[in-house]
N, C-alpha and C positions, 0 to 999 in steps of 0.2 A: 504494500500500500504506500501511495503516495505521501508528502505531504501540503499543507493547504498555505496559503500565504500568510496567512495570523501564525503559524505555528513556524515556520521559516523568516518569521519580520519582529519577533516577541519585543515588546518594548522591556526596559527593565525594571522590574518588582519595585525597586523603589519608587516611581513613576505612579506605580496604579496605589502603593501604599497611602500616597499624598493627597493622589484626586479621589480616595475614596474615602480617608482617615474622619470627613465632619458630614458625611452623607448624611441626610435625613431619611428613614423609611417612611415617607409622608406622599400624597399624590400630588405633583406640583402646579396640576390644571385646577385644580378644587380650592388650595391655598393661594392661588392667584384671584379666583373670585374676589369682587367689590362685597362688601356685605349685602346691599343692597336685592344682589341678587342669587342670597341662600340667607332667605326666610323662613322661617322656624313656622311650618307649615304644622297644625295639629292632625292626632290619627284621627280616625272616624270611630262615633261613636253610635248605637242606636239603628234605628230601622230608618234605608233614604232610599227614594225612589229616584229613577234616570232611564232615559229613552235607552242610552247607551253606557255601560259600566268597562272600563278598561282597565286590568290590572298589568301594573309595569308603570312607571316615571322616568324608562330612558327613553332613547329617540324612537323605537317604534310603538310605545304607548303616546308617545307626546304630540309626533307629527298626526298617528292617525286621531288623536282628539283634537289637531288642529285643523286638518282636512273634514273630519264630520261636522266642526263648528261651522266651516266653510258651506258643504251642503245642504244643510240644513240649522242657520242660525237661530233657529228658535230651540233648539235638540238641549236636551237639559243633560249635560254628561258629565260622568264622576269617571274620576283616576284614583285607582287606591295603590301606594305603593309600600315595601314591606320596612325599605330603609330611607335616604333621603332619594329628591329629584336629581337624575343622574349619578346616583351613587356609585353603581357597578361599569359595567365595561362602559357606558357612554360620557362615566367622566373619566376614565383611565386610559386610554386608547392613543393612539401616534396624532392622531388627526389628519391623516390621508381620507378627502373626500375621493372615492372614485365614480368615471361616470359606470366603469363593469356591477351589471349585475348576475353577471355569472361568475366572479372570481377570477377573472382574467379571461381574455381571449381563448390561448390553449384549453382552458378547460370547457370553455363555454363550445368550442366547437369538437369536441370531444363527446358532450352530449346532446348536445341540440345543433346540430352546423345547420341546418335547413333555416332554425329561427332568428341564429345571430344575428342579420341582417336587422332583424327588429327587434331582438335583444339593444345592440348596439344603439338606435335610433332610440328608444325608450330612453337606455340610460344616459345618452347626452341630453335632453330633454329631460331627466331627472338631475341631472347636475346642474344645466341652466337656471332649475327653478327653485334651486336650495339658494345659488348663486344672486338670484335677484331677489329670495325671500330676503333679504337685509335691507336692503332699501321700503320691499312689498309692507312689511312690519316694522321696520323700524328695531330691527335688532342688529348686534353689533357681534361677531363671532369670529372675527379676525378672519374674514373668507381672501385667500388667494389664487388667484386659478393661476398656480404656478405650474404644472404639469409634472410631469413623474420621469426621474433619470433612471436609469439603470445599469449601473456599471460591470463588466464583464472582470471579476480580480484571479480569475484563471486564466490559462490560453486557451483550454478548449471552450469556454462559456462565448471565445468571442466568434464564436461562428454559427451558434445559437442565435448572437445579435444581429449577424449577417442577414441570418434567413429570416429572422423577424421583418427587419427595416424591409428585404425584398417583397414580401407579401403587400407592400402600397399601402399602408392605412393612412388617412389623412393625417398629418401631424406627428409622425414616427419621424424620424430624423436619426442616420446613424455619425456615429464621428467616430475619428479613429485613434491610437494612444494620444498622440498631440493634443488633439480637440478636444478629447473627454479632460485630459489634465488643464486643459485652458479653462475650462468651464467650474472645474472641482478641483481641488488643488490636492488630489491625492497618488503619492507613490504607488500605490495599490492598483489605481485602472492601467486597464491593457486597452479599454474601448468602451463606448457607454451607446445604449440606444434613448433619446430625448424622446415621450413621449407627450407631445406639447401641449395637448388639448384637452384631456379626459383625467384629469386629476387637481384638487384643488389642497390648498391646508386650511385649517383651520385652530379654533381654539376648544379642544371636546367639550370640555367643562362649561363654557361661556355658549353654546350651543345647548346643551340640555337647560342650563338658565335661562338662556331667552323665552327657547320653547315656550318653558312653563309660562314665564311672564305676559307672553302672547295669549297661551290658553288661557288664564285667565281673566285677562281685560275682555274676553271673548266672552264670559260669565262660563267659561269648565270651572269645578270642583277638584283640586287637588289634595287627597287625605296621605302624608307620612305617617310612616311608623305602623304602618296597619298590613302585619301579614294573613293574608287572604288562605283559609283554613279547608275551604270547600265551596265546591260550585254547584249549584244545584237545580235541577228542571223539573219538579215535580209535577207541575200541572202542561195545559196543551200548549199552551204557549209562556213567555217569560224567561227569566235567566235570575236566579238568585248567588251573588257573590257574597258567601259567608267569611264575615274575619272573628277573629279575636274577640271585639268586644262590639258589633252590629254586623251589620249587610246590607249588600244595597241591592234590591230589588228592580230590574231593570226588563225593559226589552227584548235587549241584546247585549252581548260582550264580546270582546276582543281579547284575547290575552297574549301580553308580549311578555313571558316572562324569560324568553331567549334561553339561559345558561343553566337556569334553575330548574326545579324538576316539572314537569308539565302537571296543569292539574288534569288533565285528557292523559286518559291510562293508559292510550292506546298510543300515545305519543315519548314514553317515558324511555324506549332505547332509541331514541331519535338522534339524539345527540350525547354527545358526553362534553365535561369540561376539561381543555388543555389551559394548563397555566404559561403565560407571557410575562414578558421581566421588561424593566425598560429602567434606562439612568436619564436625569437630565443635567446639563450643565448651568454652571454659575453663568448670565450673560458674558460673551464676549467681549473683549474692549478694540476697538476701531485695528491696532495692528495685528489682533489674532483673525480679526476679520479678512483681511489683506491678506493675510496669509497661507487662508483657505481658498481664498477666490469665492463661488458659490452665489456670483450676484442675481442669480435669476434665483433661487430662492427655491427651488423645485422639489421636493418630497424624493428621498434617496432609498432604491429596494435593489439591493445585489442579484446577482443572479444563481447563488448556489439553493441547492434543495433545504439547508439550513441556512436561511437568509438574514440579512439584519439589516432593519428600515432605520432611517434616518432623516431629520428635517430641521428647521431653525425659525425658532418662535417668533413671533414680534417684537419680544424685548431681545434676541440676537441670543436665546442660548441653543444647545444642542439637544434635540430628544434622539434617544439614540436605544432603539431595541431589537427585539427577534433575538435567534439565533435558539437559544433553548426554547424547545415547545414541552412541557412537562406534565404527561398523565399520572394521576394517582390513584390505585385501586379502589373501584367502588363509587366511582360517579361521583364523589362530593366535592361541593364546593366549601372550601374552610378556610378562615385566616390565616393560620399556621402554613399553609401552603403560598402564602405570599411570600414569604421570605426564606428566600434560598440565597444566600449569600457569594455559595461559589458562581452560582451566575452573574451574578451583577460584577463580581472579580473577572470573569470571562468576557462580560460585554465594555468592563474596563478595557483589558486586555486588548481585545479588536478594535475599540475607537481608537486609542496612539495606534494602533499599528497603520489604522487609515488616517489617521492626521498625525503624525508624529511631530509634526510642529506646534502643536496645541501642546507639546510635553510645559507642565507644572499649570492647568484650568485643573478646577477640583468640579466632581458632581455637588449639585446641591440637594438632590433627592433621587433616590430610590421608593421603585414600587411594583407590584403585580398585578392582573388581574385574570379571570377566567374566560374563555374565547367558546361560545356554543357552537361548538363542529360538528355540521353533519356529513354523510358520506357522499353526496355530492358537492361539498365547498362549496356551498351558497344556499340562499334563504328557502325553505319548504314551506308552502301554505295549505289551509285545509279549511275545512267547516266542521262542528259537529252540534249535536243537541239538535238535531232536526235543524240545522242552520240558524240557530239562535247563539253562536259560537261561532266566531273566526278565531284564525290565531297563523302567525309567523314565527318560526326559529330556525337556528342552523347556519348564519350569518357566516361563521366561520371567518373571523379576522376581518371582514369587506363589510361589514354591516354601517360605516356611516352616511354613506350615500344611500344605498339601498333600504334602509328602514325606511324613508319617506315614500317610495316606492312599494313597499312592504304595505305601508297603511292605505294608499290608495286601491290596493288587491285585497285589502282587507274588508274595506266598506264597499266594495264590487260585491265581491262572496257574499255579505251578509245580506245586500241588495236584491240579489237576486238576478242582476243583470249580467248580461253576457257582453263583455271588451275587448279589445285588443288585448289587453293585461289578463283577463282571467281564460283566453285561450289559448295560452302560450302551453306550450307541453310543460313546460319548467313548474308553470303554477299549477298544472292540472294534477302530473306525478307526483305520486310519493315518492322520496327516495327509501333504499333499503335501510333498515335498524342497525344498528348497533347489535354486535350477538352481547349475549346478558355476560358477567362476570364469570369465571377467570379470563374467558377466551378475548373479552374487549381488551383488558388487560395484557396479556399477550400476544397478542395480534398487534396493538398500535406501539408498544414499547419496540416488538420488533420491528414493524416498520419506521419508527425514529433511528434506528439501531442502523437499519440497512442503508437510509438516507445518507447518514452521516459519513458511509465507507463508499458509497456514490460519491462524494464532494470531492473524498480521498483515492478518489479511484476514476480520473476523467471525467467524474459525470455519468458512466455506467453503472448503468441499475442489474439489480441483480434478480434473481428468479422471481424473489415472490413481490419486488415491486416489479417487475414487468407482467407477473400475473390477475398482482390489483389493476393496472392500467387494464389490461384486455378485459377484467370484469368490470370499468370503471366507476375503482376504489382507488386509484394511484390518486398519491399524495405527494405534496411537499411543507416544511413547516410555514 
């Protein structure tokens, strides 16, 4: 076996000792909020009536209560959520908006080539209109339609780029070592393909606060604090969301609960949760700036099977993640699984090795969160309760563009109407489950296992990821 350039370019221990020595395990998008916008929202208490009840407060509970406020402005709608507004992966996330809503091209044409064409058309049309929601509402989420690099830091990954940029898509742009170093000021590229058009950043955190703030100047109901214990359809029609200490008796519901376990039983090995790690840097000062180059500001995703994204916020620091994707037996989602130390040491590690000229910037925070992956790497939708239930999950890493798109397939389904959106095959299939525990368990360990000797090995995949691909179950993290 090979090796990879992080492990042939090591910066030295001392290096990663310094920039990690006053790290905070704290979420840096959440502690940048204004006060203003995290309001100490009360749970719910008591018996409350709603045309439509959504449980979830990240972005696919939030946009589809802003889209229903839209269709029907008189519609009396409650959000119940179990922690705060944006608590989980929609305030933890890189903030790559993308227009994919299949998880990338490759994958998307992999299972649906027939639909891309209007996969593709949807989701720029979904990116436009996150894009012009800040102006639309008057919210403010640091939106930049910077577009998305991708740099090749093997030699064989740069013929992957080759054959990318040859396929024509509008706004792919290849460059070659020269170019890509002109652009990124890192030792590391051998070539970079610019994808200019279909990717924006953002601010995740300032994004699920607007939301809300939106939602409710629109008169939605948001209840924190309130975990939703059971759902219930007793009689012919209605939808009853039981929590803790009431419930709200409704119409109909939604539920985005993404990562967590579904309250539809039939949807419970749908997904499992992979944990992601992520550092961020102290802002940079004007000559560390200079010394990266990086002035198009464009959201950074490598091209190995264990990738690490990268981007630079508004106030100029670095987010910098990927590279470990970490299953733990048994489906759960738990604190204690946020903090892995020797990751955040590893994803030290890989940043000098890509800007070695940043040696002595310290991180100012460390943190993790859990990614709902399903076996097609992008969102499933469904109905149940006699269609008095929608619901969306399985995002798998791409969910911040595509929630808002989620919620518009969400009030189609529940409508009753037939779209563009709700005859896509994508929305119509199930994807396949999850098998139940040990074999989830060891099946995705080994596939992270195999990935990793891919990276170290050309890029060649071995038996049983070539035999997930031809079942397509091929993955990358």
């Amino acid at each position: 076996m090979g090796t990879t350039v992080f492990e042939r370019q090591r910066p030295a221990a001392s290096v990663i000792r310094h920039a990690l020595a006053d790290t905070a395990h704290s979420v840096f998008w959440r502690d940048d909020l204004p006060p203003d916008l995290l309001p100490d929202r009360p749970p719910l208490t008591g018996t409350h009536r709603a045309d439509l009840v959504i449980v979830g407060a990240g972005y696919t509970g939030l946009w589809t209560a802003l889209l229903a406020s839209e269709r029907d402005p008189g519609a009396k709608i409650v959000v119940v959520e179990a922690q705060r507004v944006g608590w989980a992966a929609s305030g933890r996330n890189g903030g790559f908006c993308e227009a994919s809503l299949t998880h990338g091209h490759e994958n998307g044409m992999a299972r649906w080539p027939k639909e891309m064409p209007t996969l593709d058309r949807l989701g720029l049309a979904n990116l436009d209109a996150i894009e012009a929601s800040e102006a639309q509402y008057g919210m403010d989420f640091h939106f930049e339609r910077t577009g998305q690099f991708a740099p090749a830091i093997e030699p064989h990954q740069v013929e992957w780029l080759r054959e990318w940029a040859a396929e024509g898509e509008e706004g792919v742009v290849f460059l070659d070592r020269a170019e890509a170093q002109a652009s990124v000021h890192s030792p590391t590229y051998l070539a970079a393909v610019w994808e200019k058009n279909a990717c924006g950043m953002l601010h995740p955190a300032r994004l699920a606060a607007e939301l809300a703030r939106v939602c409710e100047e629109r008169g939605v109901e948001i209840f924190e604090r309130t975990r939703v214990t059971d759902l219930e359809t007793p009689g012919p029609t209605g939808v009853s969301v039981v929590t803790e200490a009431g419930r709200v008796d409704a119409a109909r519901a939604v539920l985005a609960t993404n990562v967590f376990p579904s309250l539809i039983k039939r949807n419970r090995l749908m997904t499992v949760p992979v944990y992601d790690y992520v550092l961020m840097t102290e802002p940079l000062t004007d000559a560390q700036l200079a010394s990266i180059g990086w002035g198009d500001r464009q959201g950074i995703g490598d091209m190995a099977n264990q990738f690490h994204y990268y981007r630079i916020s508004k106030d100029n620091r670095i987010l910098f993640g990927g590279y470990d994707a970490i299953y733990h037996y048994g489906r759960k989602v738990r604190p204690e699984y946020e903090n892995r130390p020797q990751t955040w040491e590893t994803l030290a590690n890989h940043f000098f090795t890509t800007f070695p000229q940043l040696e002595g910037l310290r991180f100012t925070h460390q943190w993790a969160g859990a990614i709902d992956t399903s076996t097609q790497f992008t969102a499933f939708f469904g109905t149940a309760r006699d269609r008095r239930v929608a619901y969306a999950a399985g995002f798998t890493g791409l969910g911040v563009g595509s929630t808002r798109f989620a919620g518009d397939v969400m009030l189609d389904l529940l409508d009753g109407v037939s779209t563009e959106r709700t005859e896509l095959e994508m929305v119509r299939k199930r994807p396949l489950p999850f098998p139940p525990e040990p074999a989830a368990a060891m099946g995705i360990n080994a596939t992270r296992w195999s990935l990793d000797r891919a990276d170290h090995n050309l890029g060649k995949r071995n038996l049983l990821l070539k035999t997930l691909d031809a079942l397509g179950l091929g993955f990358d993290s």
